[in-house]
C-alpha positions in Angstrom: 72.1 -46.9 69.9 74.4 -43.9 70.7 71.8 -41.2 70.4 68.6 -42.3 72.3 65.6 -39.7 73.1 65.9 -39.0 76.4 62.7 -36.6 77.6 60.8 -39.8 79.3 62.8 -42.4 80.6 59.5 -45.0 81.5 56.4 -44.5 80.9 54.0 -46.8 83.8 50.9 -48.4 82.3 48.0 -47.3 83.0 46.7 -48.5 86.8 44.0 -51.1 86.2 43.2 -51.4 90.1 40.2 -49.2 90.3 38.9 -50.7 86.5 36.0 -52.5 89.1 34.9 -49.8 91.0 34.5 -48.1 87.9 32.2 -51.0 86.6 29.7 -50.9 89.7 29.5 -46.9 88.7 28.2 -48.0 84.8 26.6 -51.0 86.5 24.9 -48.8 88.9 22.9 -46.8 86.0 19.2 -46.7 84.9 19.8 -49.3 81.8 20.8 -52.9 80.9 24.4 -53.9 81.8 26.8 -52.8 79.3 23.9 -51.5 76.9 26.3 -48.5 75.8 28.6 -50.6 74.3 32.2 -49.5 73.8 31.6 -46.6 75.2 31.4 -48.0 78.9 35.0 -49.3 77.8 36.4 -46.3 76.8 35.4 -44.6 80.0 36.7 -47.6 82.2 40.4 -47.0 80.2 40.5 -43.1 81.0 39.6 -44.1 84.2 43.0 -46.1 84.5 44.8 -44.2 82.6 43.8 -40.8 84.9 44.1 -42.5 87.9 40.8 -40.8 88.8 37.1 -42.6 89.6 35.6 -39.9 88.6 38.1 -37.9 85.6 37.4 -34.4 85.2 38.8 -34.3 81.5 38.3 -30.4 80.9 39.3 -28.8 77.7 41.1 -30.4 75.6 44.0 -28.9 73.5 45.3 -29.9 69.8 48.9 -29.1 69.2 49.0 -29.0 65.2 52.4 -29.2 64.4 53.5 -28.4 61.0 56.9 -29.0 58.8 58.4 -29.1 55.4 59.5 -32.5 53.7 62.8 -32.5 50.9 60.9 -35.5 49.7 58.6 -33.7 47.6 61.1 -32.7 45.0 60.7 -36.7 44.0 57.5 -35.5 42.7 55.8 -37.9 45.4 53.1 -35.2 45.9 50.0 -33.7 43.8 50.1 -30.2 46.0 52.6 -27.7 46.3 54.9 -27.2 49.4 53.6 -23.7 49.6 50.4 -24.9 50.7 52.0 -26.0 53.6 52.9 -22.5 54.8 49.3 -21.0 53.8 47.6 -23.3 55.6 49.3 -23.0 58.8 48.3 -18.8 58.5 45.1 -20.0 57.8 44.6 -22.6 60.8 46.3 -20.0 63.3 43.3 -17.4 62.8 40.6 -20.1 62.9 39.8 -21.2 59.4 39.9 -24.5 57.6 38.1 -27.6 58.6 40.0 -27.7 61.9 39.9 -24.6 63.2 36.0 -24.7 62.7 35.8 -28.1 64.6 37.6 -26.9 67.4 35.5 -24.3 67.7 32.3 -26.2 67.5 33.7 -28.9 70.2 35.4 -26.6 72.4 39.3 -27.7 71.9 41.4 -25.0 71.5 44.3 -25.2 69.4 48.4 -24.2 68.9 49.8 -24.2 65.7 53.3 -25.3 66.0 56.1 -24.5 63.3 58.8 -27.2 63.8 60.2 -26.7 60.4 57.9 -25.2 57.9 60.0 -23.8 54.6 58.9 -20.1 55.3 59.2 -17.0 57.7 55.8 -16.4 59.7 55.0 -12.7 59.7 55.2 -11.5 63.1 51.7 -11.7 65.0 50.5 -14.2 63.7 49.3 -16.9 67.0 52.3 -19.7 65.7 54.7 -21.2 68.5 58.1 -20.5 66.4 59.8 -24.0 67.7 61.3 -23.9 63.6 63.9 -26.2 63.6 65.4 -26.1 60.0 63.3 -24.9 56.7 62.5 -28.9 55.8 63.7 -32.0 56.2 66.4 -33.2 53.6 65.3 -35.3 50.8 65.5 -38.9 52.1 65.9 -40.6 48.5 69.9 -38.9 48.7 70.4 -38.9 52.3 68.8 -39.1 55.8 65.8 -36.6 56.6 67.6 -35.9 59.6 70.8 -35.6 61.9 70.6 -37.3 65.5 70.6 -33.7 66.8 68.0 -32.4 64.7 65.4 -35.6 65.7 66.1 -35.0 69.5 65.1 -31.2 68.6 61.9 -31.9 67.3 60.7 -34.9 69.7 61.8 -32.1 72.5 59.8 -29.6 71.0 57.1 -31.8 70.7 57.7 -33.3 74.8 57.9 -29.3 75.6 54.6 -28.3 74.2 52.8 -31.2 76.0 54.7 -30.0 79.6 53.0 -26.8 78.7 49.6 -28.4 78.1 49.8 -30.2 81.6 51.0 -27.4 83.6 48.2 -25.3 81.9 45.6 -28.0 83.8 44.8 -29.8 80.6 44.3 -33.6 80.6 43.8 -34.5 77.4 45.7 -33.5 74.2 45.0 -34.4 70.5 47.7 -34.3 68.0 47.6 -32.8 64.4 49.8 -32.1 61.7 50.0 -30.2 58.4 52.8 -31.3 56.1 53.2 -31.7 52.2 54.8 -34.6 51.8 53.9 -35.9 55.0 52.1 -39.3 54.0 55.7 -40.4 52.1 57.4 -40.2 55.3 54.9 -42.0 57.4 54.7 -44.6 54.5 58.0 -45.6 54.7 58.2 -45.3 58.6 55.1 -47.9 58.4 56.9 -50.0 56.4 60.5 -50.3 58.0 59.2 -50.7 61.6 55.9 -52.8 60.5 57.7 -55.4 57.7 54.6 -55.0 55.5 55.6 -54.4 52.0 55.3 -50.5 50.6 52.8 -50.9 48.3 50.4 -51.8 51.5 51.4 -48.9 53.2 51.5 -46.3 50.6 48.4 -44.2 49.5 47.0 -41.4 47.5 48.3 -38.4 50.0 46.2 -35.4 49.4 45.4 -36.7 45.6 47.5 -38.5 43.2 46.3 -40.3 39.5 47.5 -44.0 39.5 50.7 -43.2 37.5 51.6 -40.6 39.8 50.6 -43.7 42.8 53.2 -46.0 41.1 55.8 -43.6 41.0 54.9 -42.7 44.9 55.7 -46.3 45.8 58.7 -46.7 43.4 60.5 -43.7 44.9 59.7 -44.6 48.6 60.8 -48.4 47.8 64.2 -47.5 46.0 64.7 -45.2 49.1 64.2 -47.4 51.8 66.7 -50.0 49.6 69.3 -47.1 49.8 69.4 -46.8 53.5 69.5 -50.3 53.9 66.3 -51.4 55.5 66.6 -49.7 58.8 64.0 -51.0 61.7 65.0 -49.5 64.8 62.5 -47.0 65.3 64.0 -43.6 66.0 66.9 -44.9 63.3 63.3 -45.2 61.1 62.3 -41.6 62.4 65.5 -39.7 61.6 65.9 -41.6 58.1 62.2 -40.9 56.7 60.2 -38.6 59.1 59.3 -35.4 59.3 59.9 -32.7 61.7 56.1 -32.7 62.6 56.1 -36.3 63.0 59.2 -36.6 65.2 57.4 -33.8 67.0 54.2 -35.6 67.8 55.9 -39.0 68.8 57.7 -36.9 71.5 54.7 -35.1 72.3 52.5 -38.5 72.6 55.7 -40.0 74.8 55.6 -37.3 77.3 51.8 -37.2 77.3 52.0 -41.0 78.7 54.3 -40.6 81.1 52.2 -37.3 82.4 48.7 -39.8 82.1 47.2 -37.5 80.2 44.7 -38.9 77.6 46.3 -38.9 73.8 43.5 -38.4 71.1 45.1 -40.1 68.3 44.5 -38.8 64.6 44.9 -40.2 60.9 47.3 -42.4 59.2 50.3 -39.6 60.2 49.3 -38.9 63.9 49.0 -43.2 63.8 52.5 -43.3 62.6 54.0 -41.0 65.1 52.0 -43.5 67.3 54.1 -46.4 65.9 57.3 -44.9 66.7 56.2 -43.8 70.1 55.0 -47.2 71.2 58.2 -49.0 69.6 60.4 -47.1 72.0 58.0 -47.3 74.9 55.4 -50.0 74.9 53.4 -48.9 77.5 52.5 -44.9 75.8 49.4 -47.2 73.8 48.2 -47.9 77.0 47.2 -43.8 76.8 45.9 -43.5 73.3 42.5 -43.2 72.0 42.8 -44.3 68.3 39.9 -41.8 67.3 39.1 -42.5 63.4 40.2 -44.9 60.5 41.5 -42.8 57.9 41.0 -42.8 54.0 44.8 -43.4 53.2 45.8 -46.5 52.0 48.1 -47.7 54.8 46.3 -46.7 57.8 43.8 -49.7 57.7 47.2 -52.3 58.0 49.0 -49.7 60.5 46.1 -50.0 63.1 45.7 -53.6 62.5 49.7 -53.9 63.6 48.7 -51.5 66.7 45.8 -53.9 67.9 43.8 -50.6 67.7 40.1 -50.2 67.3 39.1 -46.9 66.3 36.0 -45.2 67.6 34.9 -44.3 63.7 35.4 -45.5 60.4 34.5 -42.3 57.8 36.8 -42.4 55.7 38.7 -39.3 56.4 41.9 -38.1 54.7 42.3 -34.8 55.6 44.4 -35.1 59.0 45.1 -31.5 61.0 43.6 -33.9 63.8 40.5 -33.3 62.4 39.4 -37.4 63.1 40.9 -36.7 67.1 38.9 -33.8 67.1 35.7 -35.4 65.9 36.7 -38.6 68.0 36.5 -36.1 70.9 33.2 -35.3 70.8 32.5 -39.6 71.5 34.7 -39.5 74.6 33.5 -36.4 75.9 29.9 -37.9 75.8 31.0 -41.4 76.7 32.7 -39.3 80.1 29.6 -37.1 80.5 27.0 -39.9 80.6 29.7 -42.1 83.2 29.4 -39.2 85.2 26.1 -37.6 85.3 23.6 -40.0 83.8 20.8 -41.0 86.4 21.4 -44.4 88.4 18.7 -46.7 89.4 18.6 -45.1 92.6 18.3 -41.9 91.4 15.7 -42.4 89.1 13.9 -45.4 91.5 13.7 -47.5 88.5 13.8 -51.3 89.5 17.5 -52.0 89.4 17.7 -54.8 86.7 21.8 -55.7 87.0 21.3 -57.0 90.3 18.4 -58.8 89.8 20.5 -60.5 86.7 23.4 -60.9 88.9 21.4 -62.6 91.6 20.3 -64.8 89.2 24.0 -65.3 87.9 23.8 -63.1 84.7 26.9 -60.6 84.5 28.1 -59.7 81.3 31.4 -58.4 83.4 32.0 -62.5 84.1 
């Protein structure tokens, strides 16, 4: 392509050399070998994708970005656009479901206006990175121009550069869009192959009519623009501001290390994109939840990704990362802290299996 994203140029996988060492350390505590489960997994990745025996995660941070979709004037959505706009004012002074579970598991969080249809009243804690009032509608032409796609994965790379220069290690992404699930549908689909109809869902709330007429108006669009599949040609055609945003964000958080809690179906769709122009950015995600919308289930199966939970949240924000965070935080915790046999001068019952040729490692 002429117009290529060109924040991160290569992204390293994560450095599996020190994946052993890290074993003897979970190998080396008061229990059975490998008795926590995935957990002693998840620990061993961050390891590798830190670079660091022993990772000193921190705080995390959740950049919420938040845009406007031309979409919506199909009639694709049950809510409002407006609700878009409210919400943000209400997430930058600590209210809905997010700002509550930030609170409650110490992640602070930026609300990030990369294209919301309104003017923000002055003083109100939003980073203005606004970078039109909306996408177009993509049922009568592209979302948006090369230009304005290279703007918002920028703004997205920026606000991650900030993150890491403010010491953070690990950053969630969440978004807050109406419309928002029609865009990552029909990203799903064009990169994926699998038909719309597998990748389409109920949004915030839609009656089966209303469903059918979601999937008839993404299907007839993607047969306007021809069926595109290379991914940011996929991005600027269907996505969002938000989501262009947190595929950047999620490119320049791999090639930084840094840990990437990934959220719901949208959050999983920026994912998509990310990984299809970089293979090795999964290498730093942490797919945190399984969402309730329809398409996610398919989307993570395409991804090879197991997510930590399975409840059956639909709400996004990065609510799921959030919650997922609380599992890695304790995963980390008891890698670092808990008491080894030594410690505790309880009989050390690994090696005594491993003497006897029992390891669950081989």
């Amino acid at each position: 392509m002429a117009h290529r994203y060109t924040v991160v140029m290569n992204v390293a996988p994560k450095d599996t050399s020190i994946a052993a060492e890290a074993w003897k350390l979970w190998d080396a505590k008061a229990k059975p070998q490998l008795s926590l489960g995935r957990l002693e997994q998840l620990v061993v990745d961050i390891v590798c994708m830190r670079r660091q025996l022993l990772p000193n995660l921190g705080r995390p941070v959740l950049l919420l970005f938040a845009a406007d979709h031309g979409i919506v004037a199909e009639g694709v959505s049950s809510s409002p656009q407006e609700i878009t706009w409210q919400q943000c004012e209400n997430f930058a002074q600590g209210g809905g479901a997010i700002g509550l579970l930030c609170m409650l598991n110490a992640v602070d969080m930026k609300v990030v206006d990369v294209g919301v249809a309104h003017e923000f009243p002055t003083g109100l804690p939003i980073v203005d990175r606004k970078i039109a009032f909306g996408t177009q509608n993509f049922a009568k032409t592209a979302a948006m121009t090369h230009s304005q796609m290279h703007a918002a994965m920028q703004s997205g790379a920026l606000m991650v550069k900030d993150a890491q220069a403010e010491g953070r290690s690990v950053v969630a992404f969440g978004e807050m869009g109406i419309g928002n699930t029609s865009s990552s549908s029909a990203i799903m689909s064009c990169i994926t192959g699998h038909d719309i109809a597998r990748c389409t869902g109920r949004g915030a709330g839609l009656a089966p009519s209303a469903l059918e007429h979601k999937k008839d108006v993404l299907s007839k669009a993607i047969v306007f623009h021809g069926h595109p599949t290379d991914p940011l040609e996929v991005l600027r055609t269907f996505g969002g501001f938000e989501i262009a945003a947190i595929a950047g964000g999620m490119l320049e958080a791999a090639r930084l290390h840094m840990v990437i809690l990934v959220d719901g179906f949208i959050a999983s769709t920026a994912a998509l994109v990310a990984i299809s122009v970089e293979a090795n950015a999964r290498d730093y995600m942490v797919f945190c939840h399984e969402s309730g919308e329809g398409g996610h289930p398919a989307l993570l199966g395409f991804l090879g990704a197991e997510p930590l939970l399975s409840l059956r949240m639909r709400l996004g924000e990065g609510t799921g990362a959030v919650v997922g965070w609380s599992i890695v935080n304790q995963a980390v915790q008891l890698y670092l802290h808990m008491t080894s046999f030594a410690s505790a001068q309880v009989t050390d019952s690994v090696t005594l299996l491993k003497k006897q040729g029992v390891d669950f490692h081989g």
